[in-house]
PyMOL Python script that loads the backbone (N, CA, C, O; Angstrom):
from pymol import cmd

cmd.read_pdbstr("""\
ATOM      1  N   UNK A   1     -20.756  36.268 -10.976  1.00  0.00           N
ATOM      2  CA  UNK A   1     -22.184  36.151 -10.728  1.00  0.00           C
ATOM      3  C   UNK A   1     -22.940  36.453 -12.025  1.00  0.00           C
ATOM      4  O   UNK A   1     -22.596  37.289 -12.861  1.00  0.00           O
ATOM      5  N   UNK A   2     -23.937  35.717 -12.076  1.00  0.00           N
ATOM      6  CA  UNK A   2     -24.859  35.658 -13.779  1.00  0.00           C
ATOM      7  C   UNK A   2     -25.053  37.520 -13.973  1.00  0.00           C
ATOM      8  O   UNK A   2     -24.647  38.322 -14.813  1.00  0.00           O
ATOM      9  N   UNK A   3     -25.938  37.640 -12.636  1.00  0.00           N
ATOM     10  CA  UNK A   3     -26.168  39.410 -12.721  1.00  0.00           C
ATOM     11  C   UNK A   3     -25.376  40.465 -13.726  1.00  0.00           C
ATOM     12  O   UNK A   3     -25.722  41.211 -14.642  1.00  0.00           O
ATOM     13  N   UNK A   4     -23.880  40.064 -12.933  1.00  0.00           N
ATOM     14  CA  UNK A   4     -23.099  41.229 -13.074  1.00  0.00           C
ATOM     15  C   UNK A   4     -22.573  40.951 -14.930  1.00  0.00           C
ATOM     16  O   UNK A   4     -21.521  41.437 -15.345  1.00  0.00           O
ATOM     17  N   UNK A   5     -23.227  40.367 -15.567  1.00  0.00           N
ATOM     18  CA  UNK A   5     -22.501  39.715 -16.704  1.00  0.00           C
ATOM     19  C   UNK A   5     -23.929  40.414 -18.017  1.00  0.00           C
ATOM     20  O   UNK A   5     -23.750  41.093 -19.028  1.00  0.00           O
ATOM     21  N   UNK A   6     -24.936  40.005 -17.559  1.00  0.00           N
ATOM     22  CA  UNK A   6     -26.001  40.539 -18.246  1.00  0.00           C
ATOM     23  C   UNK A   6     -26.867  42.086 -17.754  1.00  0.00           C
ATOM     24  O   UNK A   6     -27.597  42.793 -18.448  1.00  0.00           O
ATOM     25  N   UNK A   7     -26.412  42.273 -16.152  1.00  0.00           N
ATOM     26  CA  UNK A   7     -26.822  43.390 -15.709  1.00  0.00           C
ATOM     27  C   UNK A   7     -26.949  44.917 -16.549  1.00  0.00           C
ATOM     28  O   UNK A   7     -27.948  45.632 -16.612  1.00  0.00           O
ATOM     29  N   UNK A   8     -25.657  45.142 -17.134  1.00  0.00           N
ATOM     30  CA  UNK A   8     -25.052  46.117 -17.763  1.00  0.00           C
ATOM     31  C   UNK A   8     -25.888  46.616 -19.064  1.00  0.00           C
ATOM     32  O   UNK A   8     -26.232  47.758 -19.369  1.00  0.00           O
ATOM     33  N   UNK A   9     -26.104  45.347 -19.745  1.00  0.00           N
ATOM     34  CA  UNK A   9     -26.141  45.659 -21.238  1.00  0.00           C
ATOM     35  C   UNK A   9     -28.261  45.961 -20.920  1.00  0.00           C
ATOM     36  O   UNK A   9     -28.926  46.796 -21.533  1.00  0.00           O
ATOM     37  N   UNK A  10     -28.739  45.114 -19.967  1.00  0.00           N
ATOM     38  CA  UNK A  10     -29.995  45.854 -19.572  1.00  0.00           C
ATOM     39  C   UNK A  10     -30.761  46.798 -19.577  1.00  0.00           C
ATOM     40  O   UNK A  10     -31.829  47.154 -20.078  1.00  0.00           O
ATOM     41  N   UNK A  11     -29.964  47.144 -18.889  1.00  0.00           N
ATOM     42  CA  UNK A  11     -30.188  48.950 -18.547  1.00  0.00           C
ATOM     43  C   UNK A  11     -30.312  49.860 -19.688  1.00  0.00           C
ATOM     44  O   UNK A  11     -31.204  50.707 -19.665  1.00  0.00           O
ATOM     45  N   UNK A  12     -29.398  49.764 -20.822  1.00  0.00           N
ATOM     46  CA  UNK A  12     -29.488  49.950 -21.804  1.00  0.00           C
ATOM     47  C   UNK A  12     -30.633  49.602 -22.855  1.00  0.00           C
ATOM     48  O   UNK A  12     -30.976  50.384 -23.742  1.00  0.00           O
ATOM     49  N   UNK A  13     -31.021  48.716 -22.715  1.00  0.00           N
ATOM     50  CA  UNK A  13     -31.851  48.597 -23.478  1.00  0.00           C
ATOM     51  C   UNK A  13     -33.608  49.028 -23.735  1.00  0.00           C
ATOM     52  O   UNK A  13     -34.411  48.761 -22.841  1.00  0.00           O
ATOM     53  N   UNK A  14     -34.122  49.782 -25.176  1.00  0.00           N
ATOM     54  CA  UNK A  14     -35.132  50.292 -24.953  1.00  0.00           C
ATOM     55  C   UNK A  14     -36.161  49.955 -25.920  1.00  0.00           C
ATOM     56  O   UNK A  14     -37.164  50.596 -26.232  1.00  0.00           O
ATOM     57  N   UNK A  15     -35.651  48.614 -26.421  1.00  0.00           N
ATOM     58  CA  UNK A  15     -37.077  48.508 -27.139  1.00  0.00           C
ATOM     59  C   UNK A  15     -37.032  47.219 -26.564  1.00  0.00           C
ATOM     60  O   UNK A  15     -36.079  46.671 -26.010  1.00  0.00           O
ATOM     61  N   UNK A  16     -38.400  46.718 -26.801  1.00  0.00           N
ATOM     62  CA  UNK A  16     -38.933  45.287 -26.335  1.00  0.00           C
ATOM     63  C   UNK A  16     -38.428  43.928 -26.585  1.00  0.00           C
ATOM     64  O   UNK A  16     -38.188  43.020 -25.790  1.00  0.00           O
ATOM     65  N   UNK A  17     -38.273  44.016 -28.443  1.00  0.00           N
ATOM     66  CA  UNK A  17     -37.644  42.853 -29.192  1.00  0.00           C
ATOM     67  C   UNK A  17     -35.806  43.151 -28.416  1.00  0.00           C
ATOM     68  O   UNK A  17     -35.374  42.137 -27.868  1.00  0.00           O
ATOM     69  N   UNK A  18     -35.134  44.015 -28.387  1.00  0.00           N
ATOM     70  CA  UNK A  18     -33.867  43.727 -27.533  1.00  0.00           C
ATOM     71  C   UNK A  18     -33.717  42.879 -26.738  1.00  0.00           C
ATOM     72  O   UNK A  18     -32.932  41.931 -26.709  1.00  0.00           O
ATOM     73  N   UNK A  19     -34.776  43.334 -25.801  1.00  0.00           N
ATOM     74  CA  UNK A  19     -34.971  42.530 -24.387  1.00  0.00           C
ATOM     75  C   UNK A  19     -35.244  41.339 -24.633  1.00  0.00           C
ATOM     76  O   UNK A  19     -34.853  40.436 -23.893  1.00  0.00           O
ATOM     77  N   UNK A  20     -35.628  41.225 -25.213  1.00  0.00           N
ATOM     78  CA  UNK A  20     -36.447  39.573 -25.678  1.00  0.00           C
ATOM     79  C   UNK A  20     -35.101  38.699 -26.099  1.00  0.00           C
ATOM     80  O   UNK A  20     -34.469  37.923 -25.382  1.00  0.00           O
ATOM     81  N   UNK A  21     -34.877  39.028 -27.354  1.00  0.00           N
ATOM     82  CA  UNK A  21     -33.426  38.577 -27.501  1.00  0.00           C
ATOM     83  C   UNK A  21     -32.198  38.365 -26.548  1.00  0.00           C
ATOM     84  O   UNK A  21     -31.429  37.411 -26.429  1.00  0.00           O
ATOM     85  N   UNK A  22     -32.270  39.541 -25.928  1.00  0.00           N
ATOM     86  CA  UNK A  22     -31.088  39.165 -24.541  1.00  0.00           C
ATOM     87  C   UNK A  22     -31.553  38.242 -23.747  1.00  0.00           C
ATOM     88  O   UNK A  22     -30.838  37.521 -23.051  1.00  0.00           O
ATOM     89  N   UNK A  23     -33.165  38.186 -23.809  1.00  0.00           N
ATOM     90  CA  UNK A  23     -33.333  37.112 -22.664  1.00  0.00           C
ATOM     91  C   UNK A  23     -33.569  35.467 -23.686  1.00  0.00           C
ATOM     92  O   UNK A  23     -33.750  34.374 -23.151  1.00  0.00           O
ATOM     93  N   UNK A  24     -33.528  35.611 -24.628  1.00  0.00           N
ATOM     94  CA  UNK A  24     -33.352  34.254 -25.431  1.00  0.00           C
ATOM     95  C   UNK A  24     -31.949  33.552 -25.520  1.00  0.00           C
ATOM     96  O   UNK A  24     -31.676  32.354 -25.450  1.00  0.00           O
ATOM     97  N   UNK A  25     -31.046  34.773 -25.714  1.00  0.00           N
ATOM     98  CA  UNK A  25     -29.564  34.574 -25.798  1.00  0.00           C
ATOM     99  C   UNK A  25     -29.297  33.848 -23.994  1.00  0.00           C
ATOM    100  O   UNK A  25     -28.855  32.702 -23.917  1.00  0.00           O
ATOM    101  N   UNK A  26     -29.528  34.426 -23.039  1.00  0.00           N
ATOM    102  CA  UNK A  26     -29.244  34.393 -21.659  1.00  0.00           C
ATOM    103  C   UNK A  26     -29.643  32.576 -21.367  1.00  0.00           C
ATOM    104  O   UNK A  26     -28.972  31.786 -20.703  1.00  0.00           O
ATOM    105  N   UNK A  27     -31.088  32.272 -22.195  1.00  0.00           N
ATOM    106  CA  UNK A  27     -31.637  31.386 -21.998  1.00  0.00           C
ATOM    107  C   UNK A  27     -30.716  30.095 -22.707  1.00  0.00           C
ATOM    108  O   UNK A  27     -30.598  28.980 -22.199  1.00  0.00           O
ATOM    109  N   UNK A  28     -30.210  30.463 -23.775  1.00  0.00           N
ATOM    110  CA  UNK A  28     -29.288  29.125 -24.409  1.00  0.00           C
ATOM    111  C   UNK A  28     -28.425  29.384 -23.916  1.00  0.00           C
ATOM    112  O   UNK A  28     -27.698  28.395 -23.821  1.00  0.00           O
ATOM    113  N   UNK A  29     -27.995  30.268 -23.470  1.00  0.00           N
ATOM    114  CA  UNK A  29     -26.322  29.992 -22.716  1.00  0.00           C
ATOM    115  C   UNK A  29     -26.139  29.069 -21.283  1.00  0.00           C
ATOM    116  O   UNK A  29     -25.062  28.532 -21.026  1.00  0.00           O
ATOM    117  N   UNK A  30     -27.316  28.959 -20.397  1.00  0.00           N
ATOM    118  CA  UNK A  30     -27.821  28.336 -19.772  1.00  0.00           C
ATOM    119  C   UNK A  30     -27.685  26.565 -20.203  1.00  0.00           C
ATOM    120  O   UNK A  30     -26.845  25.671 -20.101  1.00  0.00           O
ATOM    121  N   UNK A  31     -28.953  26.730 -20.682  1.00  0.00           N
ATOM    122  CA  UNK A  31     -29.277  25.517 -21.274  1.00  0.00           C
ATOM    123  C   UNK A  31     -28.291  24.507 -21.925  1.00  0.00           C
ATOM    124  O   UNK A  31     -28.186  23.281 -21.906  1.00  0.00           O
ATOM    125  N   UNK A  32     -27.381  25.877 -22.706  1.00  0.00           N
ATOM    126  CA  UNK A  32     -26.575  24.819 -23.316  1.00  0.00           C
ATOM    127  C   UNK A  32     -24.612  24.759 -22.480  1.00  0.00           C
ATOM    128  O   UNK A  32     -23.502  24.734 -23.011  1.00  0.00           O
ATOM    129  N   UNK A  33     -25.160  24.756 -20.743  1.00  0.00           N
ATOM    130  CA  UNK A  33     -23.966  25.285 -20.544  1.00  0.00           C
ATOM    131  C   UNK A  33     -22.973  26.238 -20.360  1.00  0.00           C
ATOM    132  O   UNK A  33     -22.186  26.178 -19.416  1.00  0.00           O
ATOM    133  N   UNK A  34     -22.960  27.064 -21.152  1.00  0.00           N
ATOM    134  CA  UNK A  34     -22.173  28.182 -21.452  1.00  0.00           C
ATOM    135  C   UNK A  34     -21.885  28.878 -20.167  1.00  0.00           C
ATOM    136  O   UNK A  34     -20.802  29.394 -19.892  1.00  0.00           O
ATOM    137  N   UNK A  35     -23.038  28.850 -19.330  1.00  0.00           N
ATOM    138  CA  UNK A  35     -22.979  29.761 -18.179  1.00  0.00           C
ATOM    139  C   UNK A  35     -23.332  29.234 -17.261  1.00  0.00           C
ATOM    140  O   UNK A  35     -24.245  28.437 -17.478  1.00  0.00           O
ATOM    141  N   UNK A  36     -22.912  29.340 -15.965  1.00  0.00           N
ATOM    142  CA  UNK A  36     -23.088  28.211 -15.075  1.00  0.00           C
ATOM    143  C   UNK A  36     -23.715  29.162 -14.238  1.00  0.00           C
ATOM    144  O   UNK A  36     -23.740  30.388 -14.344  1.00  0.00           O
ATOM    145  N   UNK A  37     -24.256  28.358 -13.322  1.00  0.00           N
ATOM    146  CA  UNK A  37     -25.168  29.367 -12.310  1.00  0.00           C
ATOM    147  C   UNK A  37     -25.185  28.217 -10.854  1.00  0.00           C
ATOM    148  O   UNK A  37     -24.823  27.044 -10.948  1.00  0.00           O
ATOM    149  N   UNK A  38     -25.513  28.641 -10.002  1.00  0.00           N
ATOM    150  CA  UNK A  38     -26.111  27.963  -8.663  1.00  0.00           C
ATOM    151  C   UNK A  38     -27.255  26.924  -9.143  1.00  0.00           C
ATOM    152  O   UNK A  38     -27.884  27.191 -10.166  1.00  0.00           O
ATOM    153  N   UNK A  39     -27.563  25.608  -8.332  1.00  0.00           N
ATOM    154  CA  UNK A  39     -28.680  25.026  -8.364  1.00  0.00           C
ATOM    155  C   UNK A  39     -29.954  25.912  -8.128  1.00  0.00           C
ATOM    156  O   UNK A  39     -30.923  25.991  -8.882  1.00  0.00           O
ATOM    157  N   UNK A  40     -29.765  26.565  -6.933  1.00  0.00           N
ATOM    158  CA  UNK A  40     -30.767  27.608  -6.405  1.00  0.00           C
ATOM    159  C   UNK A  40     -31.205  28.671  -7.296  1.00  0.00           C
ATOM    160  O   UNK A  40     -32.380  28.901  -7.580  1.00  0.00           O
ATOM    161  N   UNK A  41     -30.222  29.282  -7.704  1.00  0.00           N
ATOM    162  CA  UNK A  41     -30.402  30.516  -9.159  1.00  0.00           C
ATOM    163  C   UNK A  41     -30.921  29.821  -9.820  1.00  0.00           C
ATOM    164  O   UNK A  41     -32.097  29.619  -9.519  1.00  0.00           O
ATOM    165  N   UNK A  42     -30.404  29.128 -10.977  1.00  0.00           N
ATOM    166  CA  UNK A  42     -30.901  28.343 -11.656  1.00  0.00           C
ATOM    167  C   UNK A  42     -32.637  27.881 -11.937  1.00  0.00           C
ATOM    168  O   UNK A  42     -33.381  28.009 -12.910  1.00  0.00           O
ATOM    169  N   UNK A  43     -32.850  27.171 -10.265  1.00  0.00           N
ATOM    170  CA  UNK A  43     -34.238  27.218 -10.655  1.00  0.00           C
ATOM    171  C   UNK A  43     -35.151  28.306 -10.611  1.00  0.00           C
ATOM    172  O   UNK A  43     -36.116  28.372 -11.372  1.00  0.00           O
ATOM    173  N   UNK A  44     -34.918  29.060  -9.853  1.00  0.00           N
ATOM    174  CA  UNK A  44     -35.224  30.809  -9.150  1.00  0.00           C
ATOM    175  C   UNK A  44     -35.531  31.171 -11.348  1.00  0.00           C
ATOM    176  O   UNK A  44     -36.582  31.086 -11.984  1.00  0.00           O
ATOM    177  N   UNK A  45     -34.533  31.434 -11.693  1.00  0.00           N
ATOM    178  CA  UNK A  45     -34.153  31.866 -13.180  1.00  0.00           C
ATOM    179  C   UNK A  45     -35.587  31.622 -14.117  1.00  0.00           C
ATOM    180  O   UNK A  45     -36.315  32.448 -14.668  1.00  0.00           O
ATOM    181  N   UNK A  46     -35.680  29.762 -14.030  1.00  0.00           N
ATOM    182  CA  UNK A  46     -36.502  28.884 -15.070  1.00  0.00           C
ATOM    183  C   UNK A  46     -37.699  29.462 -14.441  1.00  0.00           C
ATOM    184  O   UNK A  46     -38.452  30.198 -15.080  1.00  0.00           O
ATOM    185  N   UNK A  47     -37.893  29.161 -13.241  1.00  0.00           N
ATOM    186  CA  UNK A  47     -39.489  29.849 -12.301  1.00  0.00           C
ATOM    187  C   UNK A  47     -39.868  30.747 -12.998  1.00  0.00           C
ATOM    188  O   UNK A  47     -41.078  30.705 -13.221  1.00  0.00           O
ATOM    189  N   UNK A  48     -38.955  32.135 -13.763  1.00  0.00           N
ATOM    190  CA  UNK A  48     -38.835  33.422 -14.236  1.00  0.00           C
ATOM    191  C   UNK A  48     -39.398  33.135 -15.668  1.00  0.00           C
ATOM    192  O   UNK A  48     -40.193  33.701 -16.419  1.00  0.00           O
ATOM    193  N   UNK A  49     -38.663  32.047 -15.711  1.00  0.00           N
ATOM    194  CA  UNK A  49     -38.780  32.276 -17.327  1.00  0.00           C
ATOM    195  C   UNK A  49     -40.558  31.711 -17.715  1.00  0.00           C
ATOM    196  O   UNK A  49     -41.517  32.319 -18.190  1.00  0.00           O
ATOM    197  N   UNK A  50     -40.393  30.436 -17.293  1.00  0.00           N
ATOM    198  CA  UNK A  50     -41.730  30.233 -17.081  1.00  0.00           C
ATOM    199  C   UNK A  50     -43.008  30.948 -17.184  1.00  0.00           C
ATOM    200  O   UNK A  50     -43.892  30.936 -18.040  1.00  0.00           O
ATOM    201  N   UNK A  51     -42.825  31.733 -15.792  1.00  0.00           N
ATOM    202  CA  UNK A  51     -44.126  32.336 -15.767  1.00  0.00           C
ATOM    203  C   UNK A  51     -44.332  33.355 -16.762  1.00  0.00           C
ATOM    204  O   UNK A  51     -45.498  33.569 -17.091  1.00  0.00           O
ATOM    205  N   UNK A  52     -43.167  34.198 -17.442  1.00  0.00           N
ATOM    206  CA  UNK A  52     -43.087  35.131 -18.702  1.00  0.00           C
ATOM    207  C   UNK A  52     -43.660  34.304 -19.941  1.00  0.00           C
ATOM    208  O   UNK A  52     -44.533  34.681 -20.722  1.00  0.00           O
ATOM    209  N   UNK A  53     -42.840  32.859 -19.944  1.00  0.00           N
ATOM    210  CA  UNK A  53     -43.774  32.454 -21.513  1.00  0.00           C
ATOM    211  C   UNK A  53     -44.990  31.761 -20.968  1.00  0.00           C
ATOM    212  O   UNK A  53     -45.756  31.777 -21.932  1.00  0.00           O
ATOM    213  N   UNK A  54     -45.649  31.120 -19.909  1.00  0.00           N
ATOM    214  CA  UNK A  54     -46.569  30.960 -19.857  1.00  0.00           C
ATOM    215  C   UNK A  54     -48.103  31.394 -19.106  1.00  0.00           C
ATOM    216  O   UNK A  54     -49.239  30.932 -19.209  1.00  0.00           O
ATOM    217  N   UNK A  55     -47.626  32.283 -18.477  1.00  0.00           N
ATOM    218  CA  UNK A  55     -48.062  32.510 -17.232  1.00  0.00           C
ATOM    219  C   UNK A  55     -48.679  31.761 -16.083  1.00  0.00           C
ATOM    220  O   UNK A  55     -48.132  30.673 -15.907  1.00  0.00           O
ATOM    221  N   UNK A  56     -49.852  32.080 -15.087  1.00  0.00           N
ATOM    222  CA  UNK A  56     -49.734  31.005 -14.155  1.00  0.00           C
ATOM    223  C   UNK A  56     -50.013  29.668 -14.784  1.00  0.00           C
ATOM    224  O   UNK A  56     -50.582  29.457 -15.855  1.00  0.00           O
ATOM    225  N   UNK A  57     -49.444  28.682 -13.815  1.00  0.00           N
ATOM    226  CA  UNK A  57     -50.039  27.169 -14.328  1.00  0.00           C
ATOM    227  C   UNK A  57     -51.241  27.198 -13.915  1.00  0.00           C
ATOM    228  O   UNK A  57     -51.667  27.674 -12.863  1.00  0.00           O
ATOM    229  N   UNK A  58     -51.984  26.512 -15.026  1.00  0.00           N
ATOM    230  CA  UNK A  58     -53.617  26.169 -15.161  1.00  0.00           C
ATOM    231  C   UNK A  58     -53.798  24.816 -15.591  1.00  0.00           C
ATOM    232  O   UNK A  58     -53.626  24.482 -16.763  1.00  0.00           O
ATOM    233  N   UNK A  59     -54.251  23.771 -14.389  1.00  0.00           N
ATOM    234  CA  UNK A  59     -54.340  22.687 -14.897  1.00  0.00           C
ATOM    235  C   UNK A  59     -55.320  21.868 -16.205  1.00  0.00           C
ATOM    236  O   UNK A  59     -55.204  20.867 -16.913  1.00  0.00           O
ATOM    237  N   UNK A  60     -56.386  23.063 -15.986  1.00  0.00           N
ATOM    238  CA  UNK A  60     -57.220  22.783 -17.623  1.00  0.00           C
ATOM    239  C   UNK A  60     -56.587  23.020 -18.608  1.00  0.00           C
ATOM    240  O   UNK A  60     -56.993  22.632 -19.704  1.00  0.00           O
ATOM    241  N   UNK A  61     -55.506  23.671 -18.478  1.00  0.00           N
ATOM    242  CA  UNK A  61     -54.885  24.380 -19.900  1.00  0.00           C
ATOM    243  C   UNK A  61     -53.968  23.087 -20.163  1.00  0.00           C
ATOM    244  O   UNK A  61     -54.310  22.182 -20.924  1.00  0.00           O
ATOM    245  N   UNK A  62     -52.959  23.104 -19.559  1.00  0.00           N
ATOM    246  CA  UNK A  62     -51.902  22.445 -19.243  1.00  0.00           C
ATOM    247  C   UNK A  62     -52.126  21.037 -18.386  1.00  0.00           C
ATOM    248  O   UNK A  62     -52.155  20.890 -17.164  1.00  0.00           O
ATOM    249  N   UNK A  63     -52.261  20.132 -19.360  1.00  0.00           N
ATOM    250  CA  UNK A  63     -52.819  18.674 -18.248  1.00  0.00           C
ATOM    251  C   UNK A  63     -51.011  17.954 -18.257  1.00  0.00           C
ATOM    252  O   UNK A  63     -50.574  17.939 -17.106  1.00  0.00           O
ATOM    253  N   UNK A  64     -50.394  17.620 -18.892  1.00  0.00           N
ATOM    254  CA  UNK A  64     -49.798  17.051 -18.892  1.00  0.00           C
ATOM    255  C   UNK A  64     -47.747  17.404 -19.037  1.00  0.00           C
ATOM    256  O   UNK A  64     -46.757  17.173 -18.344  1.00  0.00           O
ATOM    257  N   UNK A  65     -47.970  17.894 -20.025  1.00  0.00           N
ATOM    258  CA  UNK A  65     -46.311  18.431 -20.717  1.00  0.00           C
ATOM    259  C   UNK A  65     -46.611  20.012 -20.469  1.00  0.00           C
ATOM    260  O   UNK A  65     -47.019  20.354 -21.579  1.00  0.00           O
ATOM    261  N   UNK A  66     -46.627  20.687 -19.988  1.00  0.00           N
ATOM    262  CA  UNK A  66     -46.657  21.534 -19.159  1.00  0.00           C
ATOM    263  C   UNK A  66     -45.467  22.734 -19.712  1.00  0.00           C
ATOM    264  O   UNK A  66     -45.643  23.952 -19.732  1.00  0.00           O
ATOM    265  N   UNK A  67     -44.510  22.152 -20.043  1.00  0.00           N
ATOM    266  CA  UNK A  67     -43.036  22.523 -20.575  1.00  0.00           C
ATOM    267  C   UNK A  67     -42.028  21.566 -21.102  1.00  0.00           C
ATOM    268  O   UNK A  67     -41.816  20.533 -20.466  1.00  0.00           O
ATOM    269  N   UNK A  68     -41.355  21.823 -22.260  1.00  0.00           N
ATOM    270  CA  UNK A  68     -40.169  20.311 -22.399  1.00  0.00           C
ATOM    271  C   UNK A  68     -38.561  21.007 -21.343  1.00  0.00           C
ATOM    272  O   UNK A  68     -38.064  22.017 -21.842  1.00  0.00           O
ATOM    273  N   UNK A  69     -37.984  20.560 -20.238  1.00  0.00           N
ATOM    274  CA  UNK A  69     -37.790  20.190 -19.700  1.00  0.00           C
ATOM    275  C   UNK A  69     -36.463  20.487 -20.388  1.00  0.00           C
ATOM    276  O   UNK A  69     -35.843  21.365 -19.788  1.00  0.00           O
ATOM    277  N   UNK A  70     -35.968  20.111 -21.252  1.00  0.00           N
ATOM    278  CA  UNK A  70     -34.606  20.428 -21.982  1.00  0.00           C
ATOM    279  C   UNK A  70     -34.345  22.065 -22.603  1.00  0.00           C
ATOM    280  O   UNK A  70     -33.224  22.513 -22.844  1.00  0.00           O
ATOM    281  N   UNK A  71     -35.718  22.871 -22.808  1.00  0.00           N
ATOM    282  CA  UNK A  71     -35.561  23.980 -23.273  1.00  0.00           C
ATOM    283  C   UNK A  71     -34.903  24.893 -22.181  1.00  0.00           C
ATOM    284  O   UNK A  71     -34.372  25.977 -22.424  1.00  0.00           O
ATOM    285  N   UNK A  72     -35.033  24.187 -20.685  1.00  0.00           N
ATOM    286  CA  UNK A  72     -34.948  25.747 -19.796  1.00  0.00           C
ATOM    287  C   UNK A  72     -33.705  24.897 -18.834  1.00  0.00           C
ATOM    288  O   UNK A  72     -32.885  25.641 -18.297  1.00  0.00           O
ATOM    289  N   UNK A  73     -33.588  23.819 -18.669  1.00  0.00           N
ATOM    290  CA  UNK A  73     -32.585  22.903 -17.777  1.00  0.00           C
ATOM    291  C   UNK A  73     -31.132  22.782 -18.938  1.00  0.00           C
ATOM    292  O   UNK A  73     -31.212  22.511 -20.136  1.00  0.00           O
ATOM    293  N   UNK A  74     -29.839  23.079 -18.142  1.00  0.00           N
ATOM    294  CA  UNK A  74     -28.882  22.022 -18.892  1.00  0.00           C
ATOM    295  C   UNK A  74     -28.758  20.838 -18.785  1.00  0.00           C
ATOM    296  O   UNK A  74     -29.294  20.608 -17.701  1.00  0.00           O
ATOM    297  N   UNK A  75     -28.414  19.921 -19.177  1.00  0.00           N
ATOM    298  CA  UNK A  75     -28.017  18.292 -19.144  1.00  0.00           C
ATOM    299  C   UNK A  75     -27.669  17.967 -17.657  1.00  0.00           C
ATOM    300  O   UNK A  75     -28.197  17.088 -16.975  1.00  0.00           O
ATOM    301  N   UNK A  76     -26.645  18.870 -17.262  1.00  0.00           N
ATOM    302  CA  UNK A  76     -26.450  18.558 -15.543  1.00  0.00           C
ATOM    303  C   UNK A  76     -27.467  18.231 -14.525  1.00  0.00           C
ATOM    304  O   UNK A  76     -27.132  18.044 -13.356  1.00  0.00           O
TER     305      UNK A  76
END
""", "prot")
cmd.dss("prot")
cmd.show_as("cartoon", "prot")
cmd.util.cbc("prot")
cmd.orient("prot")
């Protein structure tokens, strides 16, 4: 399970830029494969990630490309 793989090293961690990094690292391993997850997780995950780099969707802000689509999805 994705959890039990990144869970650990979490907890541990206490500065901000760590976290950030673990969650950049977490994010290409994804993306590029590395780590497989559920369809359901998966989108549950991107939902996550999302709203952290962008927060809510705002259609004045965001009319069109919204996100590229390859940064947070693998090829599958």
């Amino acid at each position: 399970m994705l959890c039990n793989i990144y869970l650990s090293p979490v907890r541990y961690c206490r500065h901000v830029s760590t976290i950030h990094l673990l969650y950049l690292q977490l994010r290409r391993d994804i993306v590029e494969d590395r780590l497989r997850t559920e369809d359901k997780e998966l989108i549950q995950l991107v939902g996550v990630a999302l709203q952290a780099e962008y927060g809510d969707y705002d259609l004045r802000k965001y009319h069109m490309d919204y996100f590229v689509i390859s940064y947070y999805f693998p090829p599958r």
